[in-house]
N, C-alpha and C positions, 0 to 999 in steps of 0.2 A: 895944489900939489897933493897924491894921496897919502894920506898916512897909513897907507896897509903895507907892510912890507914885503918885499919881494919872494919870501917865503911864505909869507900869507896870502899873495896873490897867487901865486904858482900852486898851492893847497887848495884854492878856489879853482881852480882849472881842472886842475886832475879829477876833481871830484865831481867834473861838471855834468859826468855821463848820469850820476845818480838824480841831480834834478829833471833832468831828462826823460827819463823813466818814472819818475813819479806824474811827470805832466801826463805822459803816456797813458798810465794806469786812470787819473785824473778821467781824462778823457773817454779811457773806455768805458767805463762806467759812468761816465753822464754824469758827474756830480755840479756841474756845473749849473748844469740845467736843473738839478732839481732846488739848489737856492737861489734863483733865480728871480722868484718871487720874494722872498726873506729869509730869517734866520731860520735854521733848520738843524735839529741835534744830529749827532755823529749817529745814533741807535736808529731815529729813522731813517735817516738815509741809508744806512745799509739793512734794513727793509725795504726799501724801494727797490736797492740796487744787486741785493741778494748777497750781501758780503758780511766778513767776520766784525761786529758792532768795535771790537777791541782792538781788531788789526787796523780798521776802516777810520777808526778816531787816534791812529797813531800814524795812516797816510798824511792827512787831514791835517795834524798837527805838523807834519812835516812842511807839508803844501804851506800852510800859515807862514810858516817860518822865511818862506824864500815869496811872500807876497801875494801868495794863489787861494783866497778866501783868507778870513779873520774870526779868529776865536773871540765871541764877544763875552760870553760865559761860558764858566765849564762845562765843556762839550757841547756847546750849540756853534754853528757857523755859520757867516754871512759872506754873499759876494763880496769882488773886489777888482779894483778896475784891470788887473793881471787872470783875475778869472771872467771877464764877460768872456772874450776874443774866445774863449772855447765852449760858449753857449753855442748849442747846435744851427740857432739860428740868427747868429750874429752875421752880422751882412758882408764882414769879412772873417769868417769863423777860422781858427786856426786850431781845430779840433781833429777832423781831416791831417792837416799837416802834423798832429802829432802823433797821430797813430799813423801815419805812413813814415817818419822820421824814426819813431821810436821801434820800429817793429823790422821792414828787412834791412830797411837803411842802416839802424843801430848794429842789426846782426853783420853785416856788409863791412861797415868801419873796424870791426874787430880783426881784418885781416889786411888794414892799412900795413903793415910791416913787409907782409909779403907780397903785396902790389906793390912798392915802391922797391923791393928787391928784385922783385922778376917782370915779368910781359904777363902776367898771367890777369884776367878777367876776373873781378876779387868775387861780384854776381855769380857770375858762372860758378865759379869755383865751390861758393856756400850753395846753389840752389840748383844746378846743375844744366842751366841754358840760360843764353840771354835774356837783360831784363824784363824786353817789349812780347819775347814769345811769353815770359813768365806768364805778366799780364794777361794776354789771351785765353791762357787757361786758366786762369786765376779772378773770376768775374766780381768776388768782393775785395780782391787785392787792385783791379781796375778799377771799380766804383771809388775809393780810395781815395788813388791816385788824380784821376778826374777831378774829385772835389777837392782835394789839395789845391792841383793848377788853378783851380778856377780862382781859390781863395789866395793864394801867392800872390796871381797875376792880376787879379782884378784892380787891386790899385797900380800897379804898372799901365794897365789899359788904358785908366783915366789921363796915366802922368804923359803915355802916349797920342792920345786922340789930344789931349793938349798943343802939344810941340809940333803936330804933324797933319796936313789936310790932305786926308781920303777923298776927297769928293772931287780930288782931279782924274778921278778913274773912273770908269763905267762899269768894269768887272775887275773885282778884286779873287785873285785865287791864293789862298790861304793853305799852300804846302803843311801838312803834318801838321792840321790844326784840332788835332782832339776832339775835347768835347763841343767845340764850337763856339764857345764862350767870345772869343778874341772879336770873331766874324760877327757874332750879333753884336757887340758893342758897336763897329764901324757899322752896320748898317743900319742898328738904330740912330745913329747918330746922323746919318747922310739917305735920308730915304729915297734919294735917286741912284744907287748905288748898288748894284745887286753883286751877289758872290760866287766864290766857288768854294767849297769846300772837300779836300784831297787829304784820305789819309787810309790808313789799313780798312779793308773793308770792315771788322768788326766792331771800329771805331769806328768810322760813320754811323753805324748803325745802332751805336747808342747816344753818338749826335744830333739825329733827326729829330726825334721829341724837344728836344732844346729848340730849335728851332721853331718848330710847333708852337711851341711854348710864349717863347717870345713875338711871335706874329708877324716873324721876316721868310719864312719855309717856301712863298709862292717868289722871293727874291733868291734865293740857293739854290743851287747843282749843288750835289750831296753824289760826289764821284770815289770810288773804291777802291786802291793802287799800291801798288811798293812805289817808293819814291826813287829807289836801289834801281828800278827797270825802265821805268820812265814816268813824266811828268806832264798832266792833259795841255793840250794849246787852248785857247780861245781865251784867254783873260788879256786885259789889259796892262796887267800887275802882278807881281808874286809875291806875296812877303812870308818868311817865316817868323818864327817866334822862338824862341829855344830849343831849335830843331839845329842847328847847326854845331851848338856844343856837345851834342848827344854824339860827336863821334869823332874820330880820329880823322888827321890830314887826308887819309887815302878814302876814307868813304863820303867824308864832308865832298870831298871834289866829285866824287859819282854823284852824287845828289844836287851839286850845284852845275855841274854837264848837261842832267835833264834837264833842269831848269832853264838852261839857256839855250838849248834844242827845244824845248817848247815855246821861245820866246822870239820875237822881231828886234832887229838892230834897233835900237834908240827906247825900250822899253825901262820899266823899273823895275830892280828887286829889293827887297826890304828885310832886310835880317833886323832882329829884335832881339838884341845880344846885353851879356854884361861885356861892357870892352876893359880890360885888368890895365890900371892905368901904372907909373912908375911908381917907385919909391917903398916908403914900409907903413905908409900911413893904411891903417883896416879897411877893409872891400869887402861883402860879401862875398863878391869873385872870385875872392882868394881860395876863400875854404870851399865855396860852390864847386871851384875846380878839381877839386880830391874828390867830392862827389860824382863829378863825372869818372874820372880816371877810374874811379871803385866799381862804380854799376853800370851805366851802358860801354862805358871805355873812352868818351869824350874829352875834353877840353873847353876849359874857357880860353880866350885869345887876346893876345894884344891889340891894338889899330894898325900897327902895320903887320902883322903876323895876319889880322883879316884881309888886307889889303893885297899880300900875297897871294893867300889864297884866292881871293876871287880872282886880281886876272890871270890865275891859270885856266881859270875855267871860263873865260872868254866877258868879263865884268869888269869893269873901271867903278872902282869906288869912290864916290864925288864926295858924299859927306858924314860926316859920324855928328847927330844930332842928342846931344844929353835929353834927360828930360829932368824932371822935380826927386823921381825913383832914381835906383844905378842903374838904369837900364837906358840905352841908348837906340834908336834908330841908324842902320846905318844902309845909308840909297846910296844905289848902286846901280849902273848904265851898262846895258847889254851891246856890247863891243863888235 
């Protein structure tokens, strides 16, 4: 049982925005990385990193305090297993995730009050257009983002290609698949397997190289589209990935319409959801869901709140498969 009191946990909460922002700052400045090798005083590293030697070894000390590096003498610091993860090239770096977290996300949450009092778009409202146009114009707010997903989802991918066999399909088409990341996992993993890759053309076209990259690109259609207009034929499969919570009941079903206009009776779709299961035990899901309802306007969903929705849109949802992650597989038969 804890012995922190309800006041002292509740003091722990409220305050929780300010660790937050230190990891943020943490991050942008790379300090991670530069002890990465050893210990390192607070005076060099803000030579390395162009910052105030006084202010930079009172972050520093702060950072210590909640676990993110270790004062081993005064004023020198060493890593700490809560500082690798935002080494820039930690293999799941969660460095990305804190400067996209800490920066419009954080600016975003500030006006949870008036998103759950009105209809209003909380994105919009701070930034002045949707999130996904933001991005567009915004090409280091997209680099970002991208490398957030990639590092979020990467272990979701694994806990996926676990629970789940791709290799009963010849063409997988990967709706709203971003950087591409998702699709090179299944196809490196299944080399008789080729893709298709669907998503705004701008985003494809910083998906290519990935591809390249990985030595699957002569296995991918690298196709250019609103998902809002419609949805290419010729795959086998269609799976999303966190494409379906990005948005409210009435355009989730625009989107899963094309999908099953592009598709043959007896086909598969593949949503890659958190499904919010009952009760008050903690979900990421939970709070992910304010995330959505703030910036693109989405929702997370229950299993039959999915199951609703898909068969309006011409889908029998067969099964909702957990994996090791909270994130579930859920196949579903074009009706």
């Amino acid at each position: 049982m804890s012995s922190v009191s309800p006041l002292d946990q509740l003091m722990q909460m409220i305050s929780g925005y300010q660790v937050s922002q230190v990891i943020l700052t943490v991050g942008e400045l790379g300090l991670a990385d530069l002890v990465k090798d050893g210990p390192m005083s607070a005076e060099a590293m803000a030579q390395q990193c162009g910052a105030n030697p006084e202010r930079l070894y009172r972050l520093l000390r702060a950072s210590a305090s909640v676990g993110i590096f270790a004062e081993t003498e005064p004023g020198v610091f060493v890593s700490t297993p809560l500082a690798e993860p935002l080494q820039s090239d930690h293999p799941f770096s969660l460095r990305p995730t804190a400067l996209m977290m800490g920066g419009e996300h954080y600016g975003t949450w500030g006006r949870l009050t008036q998103a759950v009092t009105s209809s209003e778009n909380a994105f919009e409202a701070g930034y002045g257009m949707p999130f996904f146009e933001y991005l567009g114009k915004n090409p280091e707010s997209a680099a970002i983002f991208d490398a957030a997903m990639t590092s979020i989802h990467g272990r979701e991918t694994e806990a996926i290609l676990g629970v789940y066999d791709f290799s009963q399909f010849g063409v997988i088409a990967d709706v709203g698949g971003g950087n591409g990341s998702k699709l090179i996992s299944v196809l490196s993993k299944h080399p008789e397997v080729r893709g298709m890759l669907f998503d705004l053309p701008h985003v494809v076209e910083r998906a290519v190289p990935n591809f390249v990259a990985a030595g699957v690109n002569d296995r991918v259609q690298a196709v250019g589209g609103d998902f809002f207009a419609e949805v290419p034929a010729g795959a086998d499969a269609y799976m999303m990935r966190h494409i379906i919570h990005d948005w409210d009941d009435e355009k989730s079903s625009l989107i899963l319409q094309n999908c099953r206009a592009a598709m043959q009776p007896g086909q598969k779709l593949l949503l890659v959801e958190y499904v919010i299961p009952a009760g008050n035990d903690p979900f990421f899901g939970k709070l992910l869901d304010l995330t959505m309802m703030l910036i693109p306007g989405g929702k997370e969903r229950t299993e039959a709140e999915y199951r609703e929705l898909l068969a309006g849109c011409g889908f029998q949802l067969d099964r909702v498969i957990p994996s090791e992650q909270p994130i579930s597989v859920l196949e579903s038969v074009a009706v």
